[in-house]
C-alpha positions in Angstrom: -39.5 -66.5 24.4 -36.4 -67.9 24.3 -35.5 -72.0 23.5 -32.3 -72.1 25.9 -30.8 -69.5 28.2 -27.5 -69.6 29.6 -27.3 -68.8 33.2 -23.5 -67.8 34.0 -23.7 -65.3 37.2 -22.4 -67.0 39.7 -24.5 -64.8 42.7 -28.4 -63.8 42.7 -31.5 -65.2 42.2 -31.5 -67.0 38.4 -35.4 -68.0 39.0 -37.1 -65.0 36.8 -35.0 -66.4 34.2 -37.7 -69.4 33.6 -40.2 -66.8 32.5 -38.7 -65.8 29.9 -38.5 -69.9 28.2 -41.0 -71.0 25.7 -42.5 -74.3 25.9 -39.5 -77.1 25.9 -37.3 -74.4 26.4 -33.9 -75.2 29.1 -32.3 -72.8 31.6 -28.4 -74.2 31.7 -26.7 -73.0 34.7 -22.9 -72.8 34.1 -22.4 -69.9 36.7 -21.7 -71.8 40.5 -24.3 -70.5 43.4 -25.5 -71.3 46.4 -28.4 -69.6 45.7 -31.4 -71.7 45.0 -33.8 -71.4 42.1 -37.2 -71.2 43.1 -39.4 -73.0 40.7 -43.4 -74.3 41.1 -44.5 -77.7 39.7 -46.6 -75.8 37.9 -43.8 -74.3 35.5 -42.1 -77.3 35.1 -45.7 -79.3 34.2 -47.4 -76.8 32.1 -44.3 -74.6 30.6 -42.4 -78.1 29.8 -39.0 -76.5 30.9 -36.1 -78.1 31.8 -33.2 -76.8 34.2 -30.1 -78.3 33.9 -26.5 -77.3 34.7 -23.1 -77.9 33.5 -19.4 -77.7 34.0 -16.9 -76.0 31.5 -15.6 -78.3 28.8 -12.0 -78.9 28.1 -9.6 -76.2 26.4 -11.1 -77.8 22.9 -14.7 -77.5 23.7 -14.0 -73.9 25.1 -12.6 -72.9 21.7 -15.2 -74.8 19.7 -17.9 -72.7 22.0 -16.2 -69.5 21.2 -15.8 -70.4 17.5 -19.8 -71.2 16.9 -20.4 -67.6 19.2 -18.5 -65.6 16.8 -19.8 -67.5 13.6 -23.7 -67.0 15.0 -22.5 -63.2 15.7 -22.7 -63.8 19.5 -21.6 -61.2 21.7 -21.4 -60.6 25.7 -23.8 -57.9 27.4 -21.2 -55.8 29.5 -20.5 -52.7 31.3 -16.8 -51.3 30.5 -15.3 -49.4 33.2 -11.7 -47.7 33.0 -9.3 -49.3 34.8 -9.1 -45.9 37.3 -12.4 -46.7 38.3 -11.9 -51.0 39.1 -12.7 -50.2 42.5 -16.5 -48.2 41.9 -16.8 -51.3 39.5 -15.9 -54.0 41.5 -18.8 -52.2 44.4 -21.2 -52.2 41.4 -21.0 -55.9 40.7 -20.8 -57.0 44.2 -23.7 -55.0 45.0 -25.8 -56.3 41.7 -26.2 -52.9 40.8 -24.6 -53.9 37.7 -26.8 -55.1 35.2 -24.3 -57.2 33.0 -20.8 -58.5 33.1 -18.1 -55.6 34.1 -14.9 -55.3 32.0 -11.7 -53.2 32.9 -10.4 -51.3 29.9 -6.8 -51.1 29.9 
């Protein structure tokens, strides 16, 4: 169970994220949807969660994020796709068949 987790998708449903909080834990949204998250009264009451969301920082706050990510050994979950094949990956995150963030390799 996980203290905070950082919703940054900005499509699908974020909801099956609360699941995985432990008691007092916080589900930031950063990632912009008009999707709604679906949560009981029960989960807030008796899992003590919070949901909360947030805009990007300025240039400085960006860096200082970045900087703590590499120094805690951070690192993105993501699918790498050549850049010959940007259109099957652009389909595959439209469609949410793809299960993290796509990147291009130049």
């Amino acid at each position: 169970m996980q203290q905070v987790v950082i919703a940054t998708a900005a499509a699908g449903d974020i909801s099956p994220l609360l699941n995985g909080l432990a008691s007092g834990g916080r589900l930031v949204v950063v990632g912009a949807s008009d999707e709604p998250v679906k949560v009981t009264p029960m989960q807030l009451v008796f899992g003590n969660v919070r949901i909360m969301g947030s805009l990007t920082g300025s240039a400085i706050q960006n860096e200082n994020n970045l900087r703590f990510a590499t120094d805690q050994g951070i690192r993105a979950m993501i699918e790498t796709r050549p850049m010959s094949e940007a259109t099957e990956a652009y389909e595959r995150m439209s469609s949410g068949d793809a299960r993290f963030r796509m990147v291009l390799k130049v």
